[in-house]
N, C-alpha and C positions, 0 to 999 in steps of 0.2 A: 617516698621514703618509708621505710619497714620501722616500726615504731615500737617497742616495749615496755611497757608500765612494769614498775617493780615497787611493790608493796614491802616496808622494812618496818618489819616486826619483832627483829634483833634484842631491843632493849627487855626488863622485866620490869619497868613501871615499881619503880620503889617509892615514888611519891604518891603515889595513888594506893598505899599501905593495902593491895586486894588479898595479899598473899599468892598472885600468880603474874602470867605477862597478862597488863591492861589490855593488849588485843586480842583476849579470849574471854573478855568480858562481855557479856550481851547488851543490845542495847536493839529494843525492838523486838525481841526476837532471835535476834544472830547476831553472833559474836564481831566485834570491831572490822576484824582482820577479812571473816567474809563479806561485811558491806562494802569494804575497799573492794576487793574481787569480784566482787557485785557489780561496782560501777565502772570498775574499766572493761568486764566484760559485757556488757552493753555500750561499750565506747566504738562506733564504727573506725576509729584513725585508729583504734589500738589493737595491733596483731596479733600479740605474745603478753601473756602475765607470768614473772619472775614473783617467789613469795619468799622471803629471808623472814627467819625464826628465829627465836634462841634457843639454845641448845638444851635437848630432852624433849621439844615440843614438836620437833618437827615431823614426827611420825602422825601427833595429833590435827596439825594443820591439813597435812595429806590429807587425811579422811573427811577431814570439814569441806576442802575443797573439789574434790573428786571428781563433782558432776560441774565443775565450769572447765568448758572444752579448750578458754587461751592458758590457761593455765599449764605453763611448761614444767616448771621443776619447784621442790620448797628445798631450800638451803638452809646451810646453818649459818647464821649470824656471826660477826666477830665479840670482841669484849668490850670493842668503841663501838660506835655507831661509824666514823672513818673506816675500823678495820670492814664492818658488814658492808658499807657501800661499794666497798673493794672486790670482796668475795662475790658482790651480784655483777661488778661491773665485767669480772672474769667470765663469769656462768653467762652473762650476757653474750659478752664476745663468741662463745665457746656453741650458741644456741644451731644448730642448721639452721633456721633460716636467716640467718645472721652468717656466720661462720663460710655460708656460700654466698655471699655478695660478692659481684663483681668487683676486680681491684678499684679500688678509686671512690667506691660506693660507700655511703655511710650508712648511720643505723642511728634511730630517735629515741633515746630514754626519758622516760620521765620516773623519777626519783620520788615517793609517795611515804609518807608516815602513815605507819599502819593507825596511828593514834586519830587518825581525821577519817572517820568513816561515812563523814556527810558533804563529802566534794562531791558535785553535781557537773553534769552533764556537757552542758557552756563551758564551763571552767577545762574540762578534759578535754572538748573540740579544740580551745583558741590555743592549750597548750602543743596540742597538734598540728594545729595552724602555725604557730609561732615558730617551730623547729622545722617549716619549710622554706623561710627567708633568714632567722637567725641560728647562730651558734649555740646559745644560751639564753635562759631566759626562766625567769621564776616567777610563779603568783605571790601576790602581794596584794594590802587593801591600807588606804592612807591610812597614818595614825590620828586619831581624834585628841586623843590629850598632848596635850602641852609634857615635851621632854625636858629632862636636864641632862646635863653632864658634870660628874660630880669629880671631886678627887679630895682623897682622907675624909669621906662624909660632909663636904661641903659642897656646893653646890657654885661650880665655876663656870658654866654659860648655857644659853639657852638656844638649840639649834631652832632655825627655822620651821614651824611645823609641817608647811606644803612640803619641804621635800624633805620627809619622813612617811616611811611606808613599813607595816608590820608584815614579814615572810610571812608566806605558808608554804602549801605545797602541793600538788607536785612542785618541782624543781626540774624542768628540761633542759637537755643537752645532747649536740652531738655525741655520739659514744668517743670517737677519736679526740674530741677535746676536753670531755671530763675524764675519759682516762687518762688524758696527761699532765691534766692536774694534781689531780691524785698521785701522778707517780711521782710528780716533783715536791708533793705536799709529803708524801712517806718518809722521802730522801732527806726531812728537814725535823731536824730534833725539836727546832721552837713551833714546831706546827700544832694551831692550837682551834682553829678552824672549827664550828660549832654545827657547819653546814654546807652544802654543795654548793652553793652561789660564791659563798665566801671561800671556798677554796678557787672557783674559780678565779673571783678577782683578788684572789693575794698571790696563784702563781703562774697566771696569764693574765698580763693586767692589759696587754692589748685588745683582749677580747671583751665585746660587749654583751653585759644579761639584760636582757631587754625585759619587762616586767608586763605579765600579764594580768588583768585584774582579779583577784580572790572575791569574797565574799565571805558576810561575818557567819553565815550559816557552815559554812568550812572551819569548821571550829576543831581546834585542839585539847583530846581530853587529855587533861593532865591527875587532876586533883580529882576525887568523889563529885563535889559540887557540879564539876563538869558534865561529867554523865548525867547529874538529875539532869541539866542546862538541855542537855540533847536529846536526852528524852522526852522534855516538854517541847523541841523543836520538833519532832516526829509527830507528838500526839496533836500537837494544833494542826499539824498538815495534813492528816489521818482523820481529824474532826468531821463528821457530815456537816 
């Protein structure tokens, strides 16, 4: 199966107060967005890299990118992160080596936040491995604390901890079934969907995401703190 990673760099990181989008933030050396492009270009399952930006940056992205050769097109992001997964999943469809598949054939995405520039290697194989027996399927890593569930700021039951799992991402999927998620998730005014799994299962609910395991070094910058966080992840790995 022909496989394309798509790095979504859409957002402009307003909680991380940098005054620009958090994946043009350095970290190591190079900016967020190219350690993403970094590591699925060194991904043998992955054929194609798709790069979503937000808008005004995307001439800057090009240049950053330039010398990675899966690197097909940099797009412009929508105003959700929904609208942006839409706008890649089209450019997806739309790629020649995509767009000539045999009738009947499909096409593997894996859906990536530009914000986790330290998914490794394993993580990107089994997602590729996973999209050749399932439809769907996301990384994820058990949750360690204890959840609640609250309502009006109280605290009204306590899920089971084994079966809690904290997303990451990538997020894979058939193309023909996350595109029709997505079209049916458009078509619906209370769509309120925070992420691609969960659009899957709110509007294909026969369909199963099988979960592949993450790891905590796949970490989400969100906040300043975070970046220090990842920066001391690099520099202990880098240590003689």
């Amino acid at each position: 199966m022909r496989t394309v990673a798509v790095v979504l760099g859409g957002g402009v990181g307003q909680r991380l107060g940098a005054g620009m989008p958090k994946q043009l933030l350095t970290l190591g050396g190079q900016t967020l967005i190219e350690r993403c492009v970094a590591a699925f270009e060194a991904a043998p399952g992955v054929d194609e890299t798709l790069v979503v930006m937000a808008r005004g940056y995307t001439g800057q992205v090009q240049e950053l990118v330039a010398g990675y050769r899966k690197v097909t097109a940099v797009i412009e992001g929508g105003a959700t992160r929904p609208e942006s997964v839409r706008a890649a999943l089209a450019a997806v469809a739309g790629l020649p080596g995509v767009a000539g598949l045999a009738d009947g054939a499909d096409c593997g995405v894996l859906l990536h936040d530009a914000a986790r520039p330290l998914v490794d290697q394993r993580i990107i194989a089994d997602c590729v491995a996973a999209l050749e027996v399932h439809d769907a399927a996301g990384v994820a890593v058990p949750a360690s604390d204890t959840m609640v569930l609250t309502e009006n700021g109280v605290m009204h039951s306590v899920p089971p901890r084994e079966r809690l799992f904290r997303c990451q991402t990538p997020q894979c999927f058939r193309l023909s079934v996350i595109a029709r998620a997505h079209e049916l998730a458009a078509a619906d005014p209370e769509f309120t969907a925070t992420d691609d799994c969960g659009v899957v299962l709110r509007y294909l609910p026969g369909t199963a995401v099988h979960i592949v395991p993450g790891s905590e070094r796949n970490m989400k910058v969100t906040y300043p703190q975070d970046l220090a966080v990842a920066e001391a992840v690099l520099a202990r790995e880098t240590k003689p």
